[in-house]
Biopython code that builds the backbone (N, CA, C, O; Angstrom):
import numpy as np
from Bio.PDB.StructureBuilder import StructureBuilder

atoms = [
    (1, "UNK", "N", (33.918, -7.239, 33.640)),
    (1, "UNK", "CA", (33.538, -6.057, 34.403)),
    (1, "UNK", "C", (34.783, -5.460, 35.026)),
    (1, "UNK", "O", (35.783, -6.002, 35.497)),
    (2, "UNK", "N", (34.458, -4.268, 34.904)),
    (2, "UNK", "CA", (36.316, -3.638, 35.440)),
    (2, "UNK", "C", (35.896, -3.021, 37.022)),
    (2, "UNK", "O", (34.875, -2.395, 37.306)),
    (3, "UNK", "N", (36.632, -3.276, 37.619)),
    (3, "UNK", "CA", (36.183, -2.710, 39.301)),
    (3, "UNK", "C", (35.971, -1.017, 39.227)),
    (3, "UNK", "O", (36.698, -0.410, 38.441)),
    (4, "UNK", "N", (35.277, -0.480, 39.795)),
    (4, "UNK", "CA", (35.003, 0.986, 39.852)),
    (4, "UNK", "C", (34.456, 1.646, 38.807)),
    (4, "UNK", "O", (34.466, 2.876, 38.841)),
    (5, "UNK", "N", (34.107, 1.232, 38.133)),
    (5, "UNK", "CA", (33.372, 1.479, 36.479)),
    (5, "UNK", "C", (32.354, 1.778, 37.375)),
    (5, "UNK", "O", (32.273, 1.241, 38.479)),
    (6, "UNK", "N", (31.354, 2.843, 36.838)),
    (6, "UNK", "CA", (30.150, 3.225, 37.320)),
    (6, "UNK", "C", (29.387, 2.666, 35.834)),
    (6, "UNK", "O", (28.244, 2.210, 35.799)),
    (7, "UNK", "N", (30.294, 2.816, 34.646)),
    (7, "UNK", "CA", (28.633, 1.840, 33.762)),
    (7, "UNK", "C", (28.989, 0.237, 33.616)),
    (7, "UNK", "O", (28.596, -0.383, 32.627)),
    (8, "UNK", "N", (29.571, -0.246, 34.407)),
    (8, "UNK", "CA", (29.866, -1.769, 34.675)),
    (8, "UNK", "C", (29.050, -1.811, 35.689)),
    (8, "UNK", "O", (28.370, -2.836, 35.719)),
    (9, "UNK", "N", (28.878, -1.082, 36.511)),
    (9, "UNK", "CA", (28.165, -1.896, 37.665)),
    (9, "UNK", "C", (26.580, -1.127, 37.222)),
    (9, "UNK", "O", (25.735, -1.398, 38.076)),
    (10, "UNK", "N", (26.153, -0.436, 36.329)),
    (10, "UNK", "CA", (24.840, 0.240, 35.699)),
    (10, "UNK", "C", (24.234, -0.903, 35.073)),
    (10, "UNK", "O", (23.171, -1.433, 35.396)),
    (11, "UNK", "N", (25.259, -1.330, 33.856)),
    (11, "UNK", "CA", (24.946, -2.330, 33.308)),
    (11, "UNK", "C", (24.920, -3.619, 33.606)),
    (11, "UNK", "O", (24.563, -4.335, 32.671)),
    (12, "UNK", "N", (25.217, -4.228, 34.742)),
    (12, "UNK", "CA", (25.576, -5.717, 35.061)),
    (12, "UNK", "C", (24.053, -4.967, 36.249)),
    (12, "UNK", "O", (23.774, -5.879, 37.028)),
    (13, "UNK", "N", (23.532, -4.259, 36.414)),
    (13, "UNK", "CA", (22.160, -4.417, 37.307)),
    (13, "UNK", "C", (22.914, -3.868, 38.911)),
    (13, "UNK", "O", (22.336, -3.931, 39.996)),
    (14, "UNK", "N", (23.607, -3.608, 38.798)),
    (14, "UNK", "CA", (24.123, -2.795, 40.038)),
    (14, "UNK", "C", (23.429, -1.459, 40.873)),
    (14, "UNK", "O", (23.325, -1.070, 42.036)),
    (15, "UNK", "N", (23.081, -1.084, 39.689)),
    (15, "UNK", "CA", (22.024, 0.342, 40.268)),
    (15, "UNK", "C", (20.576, 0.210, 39.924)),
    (15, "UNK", "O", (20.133, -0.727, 39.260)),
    (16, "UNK", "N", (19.748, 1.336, 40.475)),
    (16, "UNK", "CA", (18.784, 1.116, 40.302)),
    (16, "UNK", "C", (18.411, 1.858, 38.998)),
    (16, "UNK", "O", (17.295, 2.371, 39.080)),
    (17, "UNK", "N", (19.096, 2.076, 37.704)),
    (17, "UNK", "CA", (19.302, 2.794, 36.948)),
    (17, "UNK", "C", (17.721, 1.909, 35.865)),
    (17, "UNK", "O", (17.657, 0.758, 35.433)),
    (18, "UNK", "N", (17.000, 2.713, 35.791)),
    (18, "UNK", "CA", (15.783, 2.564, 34.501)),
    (18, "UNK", "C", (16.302, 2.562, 33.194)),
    (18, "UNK", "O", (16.841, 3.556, 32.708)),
    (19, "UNK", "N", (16.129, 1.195, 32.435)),
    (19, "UNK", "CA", (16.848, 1.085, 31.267)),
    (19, "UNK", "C", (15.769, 1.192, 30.217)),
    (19, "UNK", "O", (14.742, 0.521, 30.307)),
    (20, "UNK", "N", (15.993, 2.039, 29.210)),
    (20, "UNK", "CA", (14.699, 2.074, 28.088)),
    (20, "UNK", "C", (14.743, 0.830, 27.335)),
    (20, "UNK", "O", (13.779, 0.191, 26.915)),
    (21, "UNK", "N", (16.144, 0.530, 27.202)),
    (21, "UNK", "CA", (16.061, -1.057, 25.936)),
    (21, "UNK", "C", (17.221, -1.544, 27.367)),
    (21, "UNK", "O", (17.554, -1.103, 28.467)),
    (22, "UNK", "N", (17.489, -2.642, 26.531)),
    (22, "UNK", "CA", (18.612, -3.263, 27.238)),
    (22, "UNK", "C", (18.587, -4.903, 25.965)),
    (22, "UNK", "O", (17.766, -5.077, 25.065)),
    (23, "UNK", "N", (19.507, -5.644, 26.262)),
    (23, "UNK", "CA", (19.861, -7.034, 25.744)),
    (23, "UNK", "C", (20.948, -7.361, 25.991)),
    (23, "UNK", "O", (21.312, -6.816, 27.033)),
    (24, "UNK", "N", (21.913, -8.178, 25.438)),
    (24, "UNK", "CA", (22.924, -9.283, 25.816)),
    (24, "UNK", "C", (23.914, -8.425, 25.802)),
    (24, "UNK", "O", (24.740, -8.411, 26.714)),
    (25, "UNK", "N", (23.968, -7.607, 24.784)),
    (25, "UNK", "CA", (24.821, -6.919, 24.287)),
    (25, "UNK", "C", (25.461, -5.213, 24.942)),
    (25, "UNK", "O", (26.556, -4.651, 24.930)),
    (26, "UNK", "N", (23.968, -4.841, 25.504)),
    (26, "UNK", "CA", (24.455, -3.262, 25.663)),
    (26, "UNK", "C", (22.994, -3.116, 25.963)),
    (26, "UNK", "O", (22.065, -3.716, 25.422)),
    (27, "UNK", "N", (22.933, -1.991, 27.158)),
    (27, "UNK", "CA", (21.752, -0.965, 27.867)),
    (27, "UNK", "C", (21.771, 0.332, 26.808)),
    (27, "UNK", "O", (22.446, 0.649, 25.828)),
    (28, "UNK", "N", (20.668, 0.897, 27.546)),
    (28, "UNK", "CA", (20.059, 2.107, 26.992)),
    (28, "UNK", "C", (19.685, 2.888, 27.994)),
    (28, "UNK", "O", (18.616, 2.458, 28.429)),
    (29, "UNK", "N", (20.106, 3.998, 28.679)),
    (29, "UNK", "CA", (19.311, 4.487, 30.123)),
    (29, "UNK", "C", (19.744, 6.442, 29.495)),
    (29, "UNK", "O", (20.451, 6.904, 28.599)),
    (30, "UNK", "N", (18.999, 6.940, 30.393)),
    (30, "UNK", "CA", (19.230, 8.404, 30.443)),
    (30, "UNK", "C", (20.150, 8.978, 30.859)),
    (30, "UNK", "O", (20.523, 8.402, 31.882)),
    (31, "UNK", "N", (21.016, 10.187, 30.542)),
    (31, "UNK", "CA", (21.850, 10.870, 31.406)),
    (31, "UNK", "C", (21.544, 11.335, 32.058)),
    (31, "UNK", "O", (20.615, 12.094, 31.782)),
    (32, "UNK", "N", (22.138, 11.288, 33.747)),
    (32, "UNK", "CA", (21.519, 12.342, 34.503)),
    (32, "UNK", "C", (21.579, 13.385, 34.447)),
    (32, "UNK", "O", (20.769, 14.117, 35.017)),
    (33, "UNK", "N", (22.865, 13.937, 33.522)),
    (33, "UNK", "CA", (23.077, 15.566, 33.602)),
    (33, "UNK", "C", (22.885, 15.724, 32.215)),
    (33, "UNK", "O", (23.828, 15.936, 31.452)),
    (34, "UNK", "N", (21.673, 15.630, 31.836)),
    (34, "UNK", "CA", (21.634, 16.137, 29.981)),
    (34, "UNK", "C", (22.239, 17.439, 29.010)),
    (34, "UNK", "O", (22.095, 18.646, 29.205)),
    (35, "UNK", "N", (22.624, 17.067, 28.419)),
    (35, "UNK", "CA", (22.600, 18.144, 27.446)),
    (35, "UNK", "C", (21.690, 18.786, 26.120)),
    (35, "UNK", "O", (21.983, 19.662, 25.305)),
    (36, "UNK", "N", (20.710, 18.117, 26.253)),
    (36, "UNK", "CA", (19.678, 18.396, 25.079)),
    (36, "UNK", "C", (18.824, 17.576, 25.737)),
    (36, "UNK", "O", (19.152, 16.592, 26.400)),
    (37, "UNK", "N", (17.120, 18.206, 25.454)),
    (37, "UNK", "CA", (15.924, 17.769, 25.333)),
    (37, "UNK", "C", (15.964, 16.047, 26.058)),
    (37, "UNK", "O", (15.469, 15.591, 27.089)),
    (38, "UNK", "N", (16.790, 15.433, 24.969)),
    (38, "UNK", "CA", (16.687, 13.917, 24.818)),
    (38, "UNK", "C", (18.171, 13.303, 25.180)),
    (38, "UNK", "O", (18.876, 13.749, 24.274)),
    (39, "UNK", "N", (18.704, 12.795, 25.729)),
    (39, "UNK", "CA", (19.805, 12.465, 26.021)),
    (39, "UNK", "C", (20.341, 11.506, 26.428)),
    (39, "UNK", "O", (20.939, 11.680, 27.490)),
    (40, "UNK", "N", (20.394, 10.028, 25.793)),
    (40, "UNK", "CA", (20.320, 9.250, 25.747)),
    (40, "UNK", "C", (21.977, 8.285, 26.451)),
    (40, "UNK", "O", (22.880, 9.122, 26.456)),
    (41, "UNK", "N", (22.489, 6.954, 26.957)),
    (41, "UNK", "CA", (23.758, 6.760, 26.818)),
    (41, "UNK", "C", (23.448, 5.331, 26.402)),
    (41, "UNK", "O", (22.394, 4.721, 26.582)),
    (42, "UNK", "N", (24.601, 4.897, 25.791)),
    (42, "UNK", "CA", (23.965, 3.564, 24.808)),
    (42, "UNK", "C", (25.534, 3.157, 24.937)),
    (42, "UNK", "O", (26.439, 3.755, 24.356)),
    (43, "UNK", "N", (25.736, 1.807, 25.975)),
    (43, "UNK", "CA", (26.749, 1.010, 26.510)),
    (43, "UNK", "C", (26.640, -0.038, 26.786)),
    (43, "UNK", "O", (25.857, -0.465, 27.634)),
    (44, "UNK", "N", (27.513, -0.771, 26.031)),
    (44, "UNK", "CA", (27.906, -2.107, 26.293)),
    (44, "UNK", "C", (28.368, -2.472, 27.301)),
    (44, "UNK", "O", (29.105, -1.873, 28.083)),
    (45, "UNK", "N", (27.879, -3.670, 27.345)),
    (45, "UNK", "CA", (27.720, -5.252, 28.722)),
    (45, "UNK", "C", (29.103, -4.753, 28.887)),
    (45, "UNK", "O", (29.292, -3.892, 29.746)),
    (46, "UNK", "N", (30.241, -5.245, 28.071)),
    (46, "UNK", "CA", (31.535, -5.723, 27.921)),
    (46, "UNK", "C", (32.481, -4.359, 27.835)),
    (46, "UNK", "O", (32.369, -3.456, 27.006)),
    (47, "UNK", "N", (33.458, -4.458, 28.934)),
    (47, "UNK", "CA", (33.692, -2.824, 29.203)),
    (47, "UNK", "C", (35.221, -3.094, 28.081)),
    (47, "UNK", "O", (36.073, -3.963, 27.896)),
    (48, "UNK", "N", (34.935, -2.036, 27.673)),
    (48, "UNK", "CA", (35.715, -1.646, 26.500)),
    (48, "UNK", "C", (36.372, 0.531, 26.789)),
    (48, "UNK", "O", (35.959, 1.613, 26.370)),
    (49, "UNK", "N", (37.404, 0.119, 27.614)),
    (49, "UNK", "CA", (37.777, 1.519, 27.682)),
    (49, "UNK", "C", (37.466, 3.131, 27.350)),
    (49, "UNK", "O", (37.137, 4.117, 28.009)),
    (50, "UNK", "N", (37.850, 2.740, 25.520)),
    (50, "UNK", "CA", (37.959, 4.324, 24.819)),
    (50, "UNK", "C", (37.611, 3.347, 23.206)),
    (50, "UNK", "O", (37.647, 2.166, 22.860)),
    (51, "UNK", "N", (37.252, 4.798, 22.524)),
    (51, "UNK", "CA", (37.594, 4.099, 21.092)),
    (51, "UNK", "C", (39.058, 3.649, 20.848)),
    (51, "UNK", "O", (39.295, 2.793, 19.996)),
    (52, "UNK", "N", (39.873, 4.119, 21.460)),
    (52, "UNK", "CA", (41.265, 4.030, 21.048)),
    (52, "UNK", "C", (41.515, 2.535, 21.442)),
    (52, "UNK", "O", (42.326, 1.876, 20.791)),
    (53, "UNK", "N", (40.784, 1.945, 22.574)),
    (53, "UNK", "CA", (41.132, 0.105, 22.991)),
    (53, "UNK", "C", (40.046, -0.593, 22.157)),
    (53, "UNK", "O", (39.567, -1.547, 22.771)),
    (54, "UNK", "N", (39.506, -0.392, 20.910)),
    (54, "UNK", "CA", (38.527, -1.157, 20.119)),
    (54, "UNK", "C", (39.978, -1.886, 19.184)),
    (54, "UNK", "O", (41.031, -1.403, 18.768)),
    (55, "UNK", "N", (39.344, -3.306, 19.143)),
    (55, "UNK", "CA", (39.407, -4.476, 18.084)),
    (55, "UNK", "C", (38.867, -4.365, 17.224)),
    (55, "UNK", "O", (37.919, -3.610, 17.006)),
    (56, "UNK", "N", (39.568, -5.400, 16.288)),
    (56, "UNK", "CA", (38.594, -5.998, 15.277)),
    (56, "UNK", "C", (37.453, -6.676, 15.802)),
    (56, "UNK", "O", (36.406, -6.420, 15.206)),
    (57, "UNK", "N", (37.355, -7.684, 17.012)),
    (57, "UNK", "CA", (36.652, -8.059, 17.646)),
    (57, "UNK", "C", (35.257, -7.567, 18.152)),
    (57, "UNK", "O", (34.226, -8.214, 18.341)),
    (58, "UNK", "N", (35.606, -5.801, 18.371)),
    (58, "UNK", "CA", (34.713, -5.404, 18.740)),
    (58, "UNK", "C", (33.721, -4.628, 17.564)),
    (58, "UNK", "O", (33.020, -3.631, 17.740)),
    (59, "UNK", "N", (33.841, -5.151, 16.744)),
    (59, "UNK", "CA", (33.358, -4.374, 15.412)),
    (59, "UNK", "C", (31.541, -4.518, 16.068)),
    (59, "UNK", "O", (30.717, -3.805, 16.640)),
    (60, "UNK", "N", (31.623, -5.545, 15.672)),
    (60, "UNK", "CA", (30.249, -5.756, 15.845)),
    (60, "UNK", "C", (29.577, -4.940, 16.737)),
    (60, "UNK", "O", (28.693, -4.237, 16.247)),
    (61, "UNK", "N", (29.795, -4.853, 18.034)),
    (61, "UNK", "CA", (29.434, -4.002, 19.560)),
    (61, "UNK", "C", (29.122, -2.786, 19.380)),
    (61, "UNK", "O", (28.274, -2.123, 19.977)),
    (62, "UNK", "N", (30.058, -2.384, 18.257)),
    (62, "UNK", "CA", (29.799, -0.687, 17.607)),
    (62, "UNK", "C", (29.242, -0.432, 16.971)),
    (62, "UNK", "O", (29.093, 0.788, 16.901)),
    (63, "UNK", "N", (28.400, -1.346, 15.897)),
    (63, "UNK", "CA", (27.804, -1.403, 14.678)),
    (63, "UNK", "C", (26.702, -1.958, 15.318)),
    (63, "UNK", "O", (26.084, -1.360, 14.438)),
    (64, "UNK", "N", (25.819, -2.524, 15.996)),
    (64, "UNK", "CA", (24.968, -2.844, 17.439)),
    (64, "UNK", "C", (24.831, -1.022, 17.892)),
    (64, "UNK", "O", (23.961, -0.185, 17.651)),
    (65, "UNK", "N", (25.635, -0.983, 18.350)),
    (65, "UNK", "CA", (25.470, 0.609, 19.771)),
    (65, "UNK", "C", (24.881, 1.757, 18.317)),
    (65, "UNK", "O", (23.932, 2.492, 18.592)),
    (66, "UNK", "N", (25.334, 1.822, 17.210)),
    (66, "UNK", "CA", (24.762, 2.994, 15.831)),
    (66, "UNK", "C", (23.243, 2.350, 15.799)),
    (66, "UNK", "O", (22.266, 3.098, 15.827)),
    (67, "UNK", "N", (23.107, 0.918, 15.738)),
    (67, "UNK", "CA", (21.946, 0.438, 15.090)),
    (67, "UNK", "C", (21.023, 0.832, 16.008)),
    (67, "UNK", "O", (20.170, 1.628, 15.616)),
    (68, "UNK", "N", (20.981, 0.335, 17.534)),
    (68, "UNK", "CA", (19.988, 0.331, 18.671)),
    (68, "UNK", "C", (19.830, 1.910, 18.538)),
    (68, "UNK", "O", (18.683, 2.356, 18.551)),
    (69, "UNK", "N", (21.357, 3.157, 18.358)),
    (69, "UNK", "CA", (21.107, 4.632, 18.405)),
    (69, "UNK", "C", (19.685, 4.935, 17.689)),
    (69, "UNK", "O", (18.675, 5.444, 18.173)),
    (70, "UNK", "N", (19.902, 4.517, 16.548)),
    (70, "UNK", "CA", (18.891, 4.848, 15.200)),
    (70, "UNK", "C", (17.450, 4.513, 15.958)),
    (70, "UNK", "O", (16.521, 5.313, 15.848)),
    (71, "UNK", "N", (17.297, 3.208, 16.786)),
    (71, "UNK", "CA", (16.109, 2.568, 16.862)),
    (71, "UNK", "C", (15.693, 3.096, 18.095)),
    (71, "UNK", "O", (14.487, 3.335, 18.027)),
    (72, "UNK", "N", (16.058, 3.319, 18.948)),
    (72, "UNK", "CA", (15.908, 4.861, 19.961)),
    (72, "UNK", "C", (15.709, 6.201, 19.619)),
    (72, "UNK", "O", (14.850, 6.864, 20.198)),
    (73, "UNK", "N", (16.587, 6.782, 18.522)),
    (73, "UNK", "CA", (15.747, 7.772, 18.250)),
    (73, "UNK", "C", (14.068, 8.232, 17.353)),
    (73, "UNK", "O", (13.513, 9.314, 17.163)),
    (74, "UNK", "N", (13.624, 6.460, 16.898)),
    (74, "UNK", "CA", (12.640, 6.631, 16.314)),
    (74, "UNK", "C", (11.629, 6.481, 17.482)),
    (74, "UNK", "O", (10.559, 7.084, 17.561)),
    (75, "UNK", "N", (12.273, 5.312, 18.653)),
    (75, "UNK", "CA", (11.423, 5.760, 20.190)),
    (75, "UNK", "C", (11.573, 6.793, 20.419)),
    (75, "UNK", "O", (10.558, 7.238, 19.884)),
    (76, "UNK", "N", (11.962, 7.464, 20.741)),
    (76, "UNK", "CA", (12.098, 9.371, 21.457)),
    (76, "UNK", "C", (11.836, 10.345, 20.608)),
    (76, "UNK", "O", (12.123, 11.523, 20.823)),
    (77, "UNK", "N", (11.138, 9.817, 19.342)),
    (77, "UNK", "CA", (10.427, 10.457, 18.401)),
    (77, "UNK", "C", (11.479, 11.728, 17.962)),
    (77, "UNK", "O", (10.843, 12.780, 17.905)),
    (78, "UNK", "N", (12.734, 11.878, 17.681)),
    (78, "UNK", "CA", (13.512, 12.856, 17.150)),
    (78, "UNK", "C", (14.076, 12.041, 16.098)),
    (78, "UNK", "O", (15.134, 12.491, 15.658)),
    (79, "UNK", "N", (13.677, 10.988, 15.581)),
    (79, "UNK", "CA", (14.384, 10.521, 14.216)),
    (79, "UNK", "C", (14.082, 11.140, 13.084)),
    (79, "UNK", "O", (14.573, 10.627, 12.079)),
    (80, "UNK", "N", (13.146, 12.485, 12.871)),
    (80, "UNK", "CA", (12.828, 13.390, 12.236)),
    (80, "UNK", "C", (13.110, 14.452, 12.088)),
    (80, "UNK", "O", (13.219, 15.006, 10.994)),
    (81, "UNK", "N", (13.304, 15.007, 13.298)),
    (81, "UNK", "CA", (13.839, 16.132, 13.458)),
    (81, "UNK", "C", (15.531, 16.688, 13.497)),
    (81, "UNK", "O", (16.106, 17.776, 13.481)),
    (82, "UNK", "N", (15.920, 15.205, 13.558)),
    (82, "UNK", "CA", (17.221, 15.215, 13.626)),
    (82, "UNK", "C", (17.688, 15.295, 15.018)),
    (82, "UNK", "O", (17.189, 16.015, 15.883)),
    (83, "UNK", "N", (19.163, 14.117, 15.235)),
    (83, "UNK", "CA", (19.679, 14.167, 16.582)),
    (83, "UNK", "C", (21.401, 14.169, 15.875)),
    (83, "UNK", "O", (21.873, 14.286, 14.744)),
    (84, "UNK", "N", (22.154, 13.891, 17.787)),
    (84, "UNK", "CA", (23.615, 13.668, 17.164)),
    (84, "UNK", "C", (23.551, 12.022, 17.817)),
    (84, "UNK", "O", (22.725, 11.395, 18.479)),
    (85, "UNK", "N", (24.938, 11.720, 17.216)),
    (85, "UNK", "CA", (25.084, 10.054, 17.978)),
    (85, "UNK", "C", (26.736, 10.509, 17.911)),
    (85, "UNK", "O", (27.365, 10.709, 16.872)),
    (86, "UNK", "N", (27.231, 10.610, 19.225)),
    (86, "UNK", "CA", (28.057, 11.151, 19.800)),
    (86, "UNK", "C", (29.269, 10.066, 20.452)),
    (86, "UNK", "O", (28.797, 9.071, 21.002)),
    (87, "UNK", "N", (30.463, 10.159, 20.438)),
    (87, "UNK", "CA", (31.218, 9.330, 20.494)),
    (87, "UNK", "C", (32.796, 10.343, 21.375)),
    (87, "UNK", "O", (33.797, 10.822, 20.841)),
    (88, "UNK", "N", (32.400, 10.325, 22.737)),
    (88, "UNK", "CA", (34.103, 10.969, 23.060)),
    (88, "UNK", "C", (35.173, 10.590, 23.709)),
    (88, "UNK", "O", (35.188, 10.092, 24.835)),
    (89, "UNK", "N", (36.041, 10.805, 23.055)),
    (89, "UNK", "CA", (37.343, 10.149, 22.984)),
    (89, "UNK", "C", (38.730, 10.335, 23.686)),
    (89, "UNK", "O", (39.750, 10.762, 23.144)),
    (90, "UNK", "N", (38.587, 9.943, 24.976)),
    (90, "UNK", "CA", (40.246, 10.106, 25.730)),
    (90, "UNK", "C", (39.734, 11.670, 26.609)),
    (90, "UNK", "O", (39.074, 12.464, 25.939)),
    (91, "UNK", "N", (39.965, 11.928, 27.638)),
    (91, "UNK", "CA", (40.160, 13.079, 28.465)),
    (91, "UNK", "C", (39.885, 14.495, 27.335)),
    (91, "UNK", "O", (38.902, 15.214, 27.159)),
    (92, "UNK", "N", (40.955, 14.473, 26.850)),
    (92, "UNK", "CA", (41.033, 15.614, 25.326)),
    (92, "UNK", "C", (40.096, 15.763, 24.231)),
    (92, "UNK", "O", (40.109, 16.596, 23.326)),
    (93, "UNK", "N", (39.161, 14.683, 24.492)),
    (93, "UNK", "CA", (38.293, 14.718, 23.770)),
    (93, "UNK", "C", (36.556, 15.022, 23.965)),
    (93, "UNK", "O", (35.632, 15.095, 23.155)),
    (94, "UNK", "N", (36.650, 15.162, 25.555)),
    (94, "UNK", "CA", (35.550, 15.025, 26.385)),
    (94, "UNK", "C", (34.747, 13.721, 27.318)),
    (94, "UNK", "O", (33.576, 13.604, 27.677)),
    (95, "UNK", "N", (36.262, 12.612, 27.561)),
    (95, "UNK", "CA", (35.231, 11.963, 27.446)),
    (95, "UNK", "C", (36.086, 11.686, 29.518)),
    (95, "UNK", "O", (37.182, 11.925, 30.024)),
    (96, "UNK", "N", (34.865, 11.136, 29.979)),
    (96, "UNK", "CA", (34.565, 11.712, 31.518)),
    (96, "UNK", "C", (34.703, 10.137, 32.060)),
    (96, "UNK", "O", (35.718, 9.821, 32.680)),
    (97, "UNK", "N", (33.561, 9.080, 31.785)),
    (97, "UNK", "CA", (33.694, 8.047, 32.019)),
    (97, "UNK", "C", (34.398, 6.717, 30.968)),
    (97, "UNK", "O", (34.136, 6.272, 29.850)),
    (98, "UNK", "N", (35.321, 6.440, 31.948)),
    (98, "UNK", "CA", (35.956, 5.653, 30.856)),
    (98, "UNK", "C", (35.637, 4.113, 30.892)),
    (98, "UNK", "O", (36.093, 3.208, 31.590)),
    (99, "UNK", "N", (34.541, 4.139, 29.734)),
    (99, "UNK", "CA", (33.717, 2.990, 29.151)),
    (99, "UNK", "C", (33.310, 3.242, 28.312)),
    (99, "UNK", "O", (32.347, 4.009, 28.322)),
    (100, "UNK", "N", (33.727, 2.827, 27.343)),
    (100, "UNK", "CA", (32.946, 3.295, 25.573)),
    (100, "UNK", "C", (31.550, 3.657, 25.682)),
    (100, "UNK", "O", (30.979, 2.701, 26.205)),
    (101, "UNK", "N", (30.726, 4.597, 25.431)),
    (101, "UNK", "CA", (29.556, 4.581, 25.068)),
    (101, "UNK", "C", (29.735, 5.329, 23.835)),
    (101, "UNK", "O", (30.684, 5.587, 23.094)),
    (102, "UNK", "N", (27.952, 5.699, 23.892)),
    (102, "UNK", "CA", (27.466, 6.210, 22.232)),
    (102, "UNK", "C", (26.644, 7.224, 23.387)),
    (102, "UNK", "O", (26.342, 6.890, 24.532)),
    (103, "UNK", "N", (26.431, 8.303, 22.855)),
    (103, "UNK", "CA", (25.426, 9.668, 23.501)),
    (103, "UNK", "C", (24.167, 9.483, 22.251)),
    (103, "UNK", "O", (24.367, 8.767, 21.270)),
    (104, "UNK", "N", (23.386, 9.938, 22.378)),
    (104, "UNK", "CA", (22.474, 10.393, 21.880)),
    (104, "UNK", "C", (21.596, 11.438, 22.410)),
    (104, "UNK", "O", (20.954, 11.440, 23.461)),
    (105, "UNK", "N", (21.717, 12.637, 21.169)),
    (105, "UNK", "CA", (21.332, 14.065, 21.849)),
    (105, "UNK", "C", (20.293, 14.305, 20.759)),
    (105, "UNK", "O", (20.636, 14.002, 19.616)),
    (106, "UNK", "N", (18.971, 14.846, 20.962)),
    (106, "UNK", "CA", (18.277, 15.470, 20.116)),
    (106, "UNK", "C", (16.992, 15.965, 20.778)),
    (106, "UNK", "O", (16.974, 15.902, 22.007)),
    (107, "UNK", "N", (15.871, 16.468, 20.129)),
    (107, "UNK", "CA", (14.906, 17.127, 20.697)),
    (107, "UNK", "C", (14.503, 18.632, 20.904)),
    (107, "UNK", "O", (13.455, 19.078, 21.372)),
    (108, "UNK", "N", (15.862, 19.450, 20.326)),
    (108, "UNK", "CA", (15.511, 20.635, 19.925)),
    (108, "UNK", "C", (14.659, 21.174, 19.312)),
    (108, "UNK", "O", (14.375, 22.336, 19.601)),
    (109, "UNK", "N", (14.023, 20.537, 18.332)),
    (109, "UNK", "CA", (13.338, 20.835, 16.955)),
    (109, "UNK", "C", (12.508, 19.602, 17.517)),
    (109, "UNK", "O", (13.423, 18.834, 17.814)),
    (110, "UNK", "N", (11.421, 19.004, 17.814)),
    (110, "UNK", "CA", (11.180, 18.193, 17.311)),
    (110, "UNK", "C", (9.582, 17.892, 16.254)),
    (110, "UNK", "O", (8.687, 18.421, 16.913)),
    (111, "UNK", "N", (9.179, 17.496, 15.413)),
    (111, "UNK", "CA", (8.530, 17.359, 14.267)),
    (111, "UNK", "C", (7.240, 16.508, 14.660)),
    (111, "UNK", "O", (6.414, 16.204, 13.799)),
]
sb = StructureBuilder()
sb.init_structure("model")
sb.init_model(0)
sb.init_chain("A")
sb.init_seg("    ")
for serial, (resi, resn, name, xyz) in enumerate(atoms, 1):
    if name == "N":
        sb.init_residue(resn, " ", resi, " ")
    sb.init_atom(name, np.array(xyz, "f"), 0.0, 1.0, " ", f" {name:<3s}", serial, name[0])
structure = sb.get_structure()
């Protein structure tokens, strides 16, 4: 856990944050400030910076965070209609909190 992380202390049960899935591995909770319909953040236990500080090690964690994406969007019923599974990278890239997650945006359309 890295000190001042707001999804280290989300995920280790620090807040009172409502998790849709959760396991050993990585939570599932809502954004508070959405950008689409459905807006999902999908982060691992184990704080892992940026994509740019991923291992080989961490293969797995990432290939986990796509899989649970997929299996959330068939909960939030947009696995039909189509979503994004969103990944941002370093300041320049959009990315705000620095702790790897996965976004999940969809619900525009939905079927």
């Amino acid at each position: 856990m890295e000190q001042g992380c707001i999804f280290c202390d989300i995920v280790n049960g620090k807040t009172e944050t409502k998790f849709l899935y959760e396991d050993d591995i990585l939570a599932v909770f809502r954004d508070i400030n959405p950008h689409a319909p459905v807006h999902l953040l999908i982060v691992p236990k184990k704080h892992i910076r940026s994509v740019n500080d991923l291992s080989g090690e961490n293969k797995d964690i990432v290939s986990h965070m796509i899989m649970v994406g997929k299996d959330m969007a068939l909960q939030e019923n947009v696995n039909i209609s189509g979503y994004k599974l969103l990944l941002n990278v370093e300041k320049g890239g959009g990315q705000v909190i620095f702790h790897i997650h996965l976004h999940l945006l969809g619900g525009w359309e939905r079927k």
